[in-house]
C-alpha positions in Angstrom: -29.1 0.2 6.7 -25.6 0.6 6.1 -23.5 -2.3 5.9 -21.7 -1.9 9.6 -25.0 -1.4 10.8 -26.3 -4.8 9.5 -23.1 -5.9 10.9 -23.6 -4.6 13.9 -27.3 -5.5 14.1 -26.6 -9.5 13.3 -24.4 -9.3 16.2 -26.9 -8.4 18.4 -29.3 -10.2 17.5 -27.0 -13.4 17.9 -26.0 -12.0 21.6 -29.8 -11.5 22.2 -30.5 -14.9 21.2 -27.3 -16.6 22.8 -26.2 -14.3 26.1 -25.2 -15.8 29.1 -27.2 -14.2 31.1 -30.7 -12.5 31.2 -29.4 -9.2 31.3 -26.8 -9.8 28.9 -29.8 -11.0 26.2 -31.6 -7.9 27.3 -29.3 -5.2 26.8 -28.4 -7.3 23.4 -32.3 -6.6 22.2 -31.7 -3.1 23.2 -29.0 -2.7 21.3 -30.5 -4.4 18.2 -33.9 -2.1 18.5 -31.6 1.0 19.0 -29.8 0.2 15.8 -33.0 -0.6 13.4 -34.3 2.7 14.8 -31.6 4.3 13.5 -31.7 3.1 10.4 -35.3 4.7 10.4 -36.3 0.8 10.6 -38.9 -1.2 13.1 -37.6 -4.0 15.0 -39.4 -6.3 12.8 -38.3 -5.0 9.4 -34.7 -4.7 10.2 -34.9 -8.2 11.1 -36.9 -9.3 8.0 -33.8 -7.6 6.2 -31.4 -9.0 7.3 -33.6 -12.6 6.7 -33.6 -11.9 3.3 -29.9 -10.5 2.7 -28.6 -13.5 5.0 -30.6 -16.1 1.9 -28.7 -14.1 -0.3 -25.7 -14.4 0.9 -26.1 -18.2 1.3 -27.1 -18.1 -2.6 -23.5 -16.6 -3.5 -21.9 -19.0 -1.1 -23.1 -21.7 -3.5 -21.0 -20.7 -6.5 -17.6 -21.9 -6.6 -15.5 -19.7 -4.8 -12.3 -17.7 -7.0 -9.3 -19.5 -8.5 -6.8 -19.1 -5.6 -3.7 -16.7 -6.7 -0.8 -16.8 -4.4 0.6 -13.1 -3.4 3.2 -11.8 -5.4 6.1 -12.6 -3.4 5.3 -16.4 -3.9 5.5 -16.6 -7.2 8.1 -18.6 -8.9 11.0 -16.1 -9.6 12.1 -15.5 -13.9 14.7 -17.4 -15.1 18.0 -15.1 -14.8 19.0 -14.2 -18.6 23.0 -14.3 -18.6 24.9 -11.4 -19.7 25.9 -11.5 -22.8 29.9 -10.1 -23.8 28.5 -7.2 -25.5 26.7 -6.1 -22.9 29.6 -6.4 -20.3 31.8 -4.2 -22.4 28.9 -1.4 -22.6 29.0 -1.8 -19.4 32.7 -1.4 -18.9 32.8 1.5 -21.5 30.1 3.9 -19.2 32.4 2.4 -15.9 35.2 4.1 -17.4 34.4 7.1 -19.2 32.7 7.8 -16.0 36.0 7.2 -14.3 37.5 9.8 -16.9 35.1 12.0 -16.1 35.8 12.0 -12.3 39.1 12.2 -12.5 39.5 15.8 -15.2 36.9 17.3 -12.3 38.8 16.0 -10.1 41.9 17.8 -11.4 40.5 20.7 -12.2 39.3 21.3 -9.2 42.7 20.2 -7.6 44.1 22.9 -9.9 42.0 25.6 -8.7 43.3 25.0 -4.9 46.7 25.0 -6.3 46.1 28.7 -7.8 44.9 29.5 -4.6 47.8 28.0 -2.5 50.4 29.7 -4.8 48.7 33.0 -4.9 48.8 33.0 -1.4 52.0 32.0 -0.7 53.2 34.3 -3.0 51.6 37.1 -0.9 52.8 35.9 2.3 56.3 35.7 1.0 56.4 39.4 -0.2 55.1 40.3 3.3 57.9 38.5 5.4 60.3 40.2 2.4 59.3 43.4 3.3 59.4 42.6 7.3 62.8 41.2 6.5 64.0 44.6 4.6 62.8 46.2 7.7 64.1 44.3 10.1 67.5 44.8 7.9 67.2 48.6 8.3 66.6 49.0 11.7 69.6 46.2 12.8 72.4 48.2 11.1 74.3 50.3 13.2 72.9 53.8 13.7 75.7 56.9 12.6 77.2 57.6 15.6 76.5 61.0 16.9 79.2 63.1 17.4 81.0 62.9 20.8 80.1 59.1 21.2 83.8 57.5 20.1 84.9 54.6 21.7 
């Protein structure tokens, strides 16, 4: 008999032996005979079982129980170690060559839009040059064909 079976068994037997009602005992036995029978057990010996596990039990109940350990969370906190000087300047040291570090990426990369900005300015500017050579051509006076004086 598995353990949840036992389980369950003991609670029926306590129902059958403690129901309100009639009924309520009976269907209690029931359940208690349908369980043993399941375990491939007679009424009887499932009962006789659990007898002898329940004097068991009561023989382990005897010894002392386990020293209590609180849970991890209540356990008195370390003392905090101070910082020493040396450490606070390693720590300053990484804080800014870090910072270095940041900031060259940073300018490199603010270099590498700049290229970009100016190569494309540059382009736009040649292309409103040549519109405005263009436009300079076509806005001077045409030769005036003969016959056409003022």
């Amino acid at each position: 008999m598995t353990p949840a079976d036992r389980d369950r068994f003991e609670k029926c037997l306590a129902l059958a032996a403690q129901g309100a009602t009639m009924g309520e005992r009976a269907a209690a036995r029931a359940a208690a005979e349908r369980i043993a029978r399941g375990a491939g057990l007679t009424f009887a010996e499932a009962a006789e079982a659990l007898r002898r596990t329940g004097q068991e039990s009561a023989h382990r109940a005897t010894r002392p129980p386990p020293p209590w350990q609180p849970y991890p969370w209540a356990q008195p906190k370390a003392p905090v170690t101070p910082i020493t000087v040396e450490e606070l300047l390693r720590q300053k040291a990484e804080t800014e060559a870090w910072q270095k570090r940041s900031a060259a990426a940073a300018d490199r990369r603010r270099k590498r839009e700049r290229a970009d900005q100016d190569a494309y300015v540059a382009e736009q500017r040649a292309r409103q040059a040549e519109r405005d050579r263009d436009w300079a051509r076509t806005r001077t006076d045409p030769p005036a064909a003969p016959g056409d004086e003022a």
